[in-house]
C-alpha positions as CSV (number, residue, x, y, z in Angstrom):
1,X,79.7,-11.2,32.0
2,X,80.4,-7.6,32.1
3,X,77.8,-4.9,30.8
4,X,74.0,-5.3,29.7
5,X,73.5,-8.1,27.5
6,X,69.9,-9.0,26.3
7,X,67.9,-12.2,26.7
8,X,68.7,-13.7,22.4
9,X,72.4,-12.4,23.0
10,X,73.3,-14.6,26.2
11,X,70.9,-17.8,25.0
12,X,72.8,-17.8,22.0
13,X,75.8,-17.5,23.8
14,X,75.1,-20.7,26.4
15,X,74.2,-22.7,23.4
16,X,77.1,-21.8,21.0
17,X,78.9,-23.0,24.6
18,X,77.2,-26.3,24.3
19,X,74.1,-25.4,26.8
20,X,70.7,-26.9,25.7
21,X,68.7,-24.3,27.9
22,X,65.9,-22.6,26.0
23,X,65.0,-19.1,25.0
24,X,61.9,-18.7,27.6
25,X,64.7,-20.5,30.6
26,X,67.0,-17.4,30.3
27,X,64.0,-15.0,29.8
28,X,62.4,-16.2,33.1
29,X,65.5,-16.6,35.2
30,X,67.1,-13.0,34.2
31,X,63.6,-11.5,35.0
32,X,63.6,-13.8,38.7
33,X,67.0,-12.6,39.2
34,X,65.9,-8.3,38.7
35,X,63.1,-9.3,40.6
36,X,65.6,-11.1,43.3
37,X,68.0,-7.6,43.2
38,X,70.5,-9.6,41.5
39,X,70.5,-8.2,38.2
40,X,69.7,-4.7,36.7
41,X,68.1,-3.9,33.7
42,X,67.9,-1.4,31.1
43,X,66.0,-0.8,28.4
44,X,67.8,0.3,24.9
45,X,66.4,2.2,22.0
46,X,64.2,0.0,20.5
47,X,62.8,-1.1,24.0
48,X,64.0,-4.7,24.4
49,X,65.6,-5.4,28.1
50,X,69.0,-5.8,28.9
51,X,70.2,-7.4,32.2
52,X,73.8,-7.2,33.9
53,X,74.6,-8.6,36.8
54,X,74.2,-6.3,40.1
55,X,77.3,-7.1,41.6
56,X,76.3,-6.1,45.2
57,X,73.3,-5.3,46.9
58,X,72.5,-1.6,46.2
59,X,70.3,-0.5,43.9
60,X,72.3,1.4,40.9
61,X,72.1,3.3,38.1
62,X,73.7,3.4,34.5
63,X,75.0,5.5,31.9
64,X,74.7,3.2,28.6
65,X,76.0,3.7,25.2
66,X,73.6,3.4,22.7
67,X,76.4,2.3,19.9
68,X,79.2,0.3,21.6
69,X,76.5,-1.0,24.7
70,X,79.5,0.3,26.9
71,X,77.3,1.2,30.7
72,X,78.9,3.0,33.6
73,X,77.3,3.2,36.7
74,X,76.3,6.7,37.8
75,X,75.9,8.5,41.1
76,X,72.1,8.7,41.8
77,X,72.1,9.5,45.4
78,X,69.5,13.0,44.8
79,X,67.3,10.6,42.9
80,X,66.9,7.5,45.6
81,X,66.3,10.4,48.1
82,X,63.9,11.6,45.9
83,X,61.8,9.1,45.3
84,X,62.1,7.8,49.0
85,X,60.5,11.5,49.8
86,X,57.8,10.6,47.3
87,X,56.9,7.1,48.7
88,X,57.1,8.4,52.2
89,X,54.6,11.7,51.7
90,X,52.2,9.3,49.4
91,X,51.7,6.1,51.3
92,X,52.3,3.9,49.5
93,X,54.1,0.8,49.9
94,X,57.0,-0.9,48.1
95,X,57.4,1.9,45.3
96,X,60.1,0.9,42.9
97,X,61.5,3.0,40.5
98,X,63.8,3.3,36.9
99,X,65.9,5.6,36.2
100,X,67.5,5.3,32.0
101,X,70.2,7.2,31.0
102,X,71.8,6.9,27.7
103,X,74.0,8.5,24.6
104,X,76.7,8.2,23.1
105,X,80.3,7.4,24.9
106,X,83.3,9.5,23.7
107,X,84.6,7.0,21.4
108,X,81.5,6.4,19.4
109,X,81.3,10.4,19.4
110,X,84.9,10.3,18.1
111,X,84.5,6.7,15.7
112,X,80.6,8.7,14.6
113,X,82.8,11.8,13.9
114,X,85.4,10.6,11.8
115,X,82.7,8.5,9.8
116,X,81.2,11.9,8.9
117,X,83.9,14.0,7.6
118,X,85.4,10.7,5.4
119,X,83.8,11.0,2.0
């Protein structure tokens, strides 16, 4: 599917499609398929993770509306460099980092706008 979706959204999704998998299946297997580089996660507002398919192998980062979900990937070139440099002058070994960027997309700003100025 396209965009972040959270663990409870796509169970209840494959069962409303007739799949009898269970809550802690799709838990596991979205968590083994970030850990695989498959899938990339984000964390929204109140902290729960959201996976979306990584649809090749490079590591990327998002741009995520906080009202409509909508997520655009962003260039993040200074900040892979970065923490390369960081890994490289510490010593250690297979650092991993997360970058979360979010806010509010134009047409929440505009939708949120509106909203305010109606009585």
């Amino acid at each position: 599917m396209e965009g972040f979706i959270s663990v409870q959204a796509l169970h209840k999704r494959l069962v409303a499609d007739g799949s009898p998998v269970g809550l802690s299946t799709v838990y596991r297997t979205l968590t083994a398929l970030a850990g695989a580089g498959r899938a990339d996660v984000f964390r929204d507002t109140n902290g729960e993770r959201l996976f979306r398919h990584r649809p090749g192998p490079d590591h990327r980062h998002y741009l995520v509306c906080t009202e409509c979900g909508l997520s655009l990937p962003v260039e993040s070139g200074p900040v892979e460099k970065w923490a390369e440099r960081i890994a490289r002058t510490s010593g250690f070994a297979n650092v991993r980092h997360a970058v979360e960027l979010s806010g509010i997309c134009p047409d929440c700003g505009r939708r949120s706008a509106v909203r305010e100025r109606t009585p």
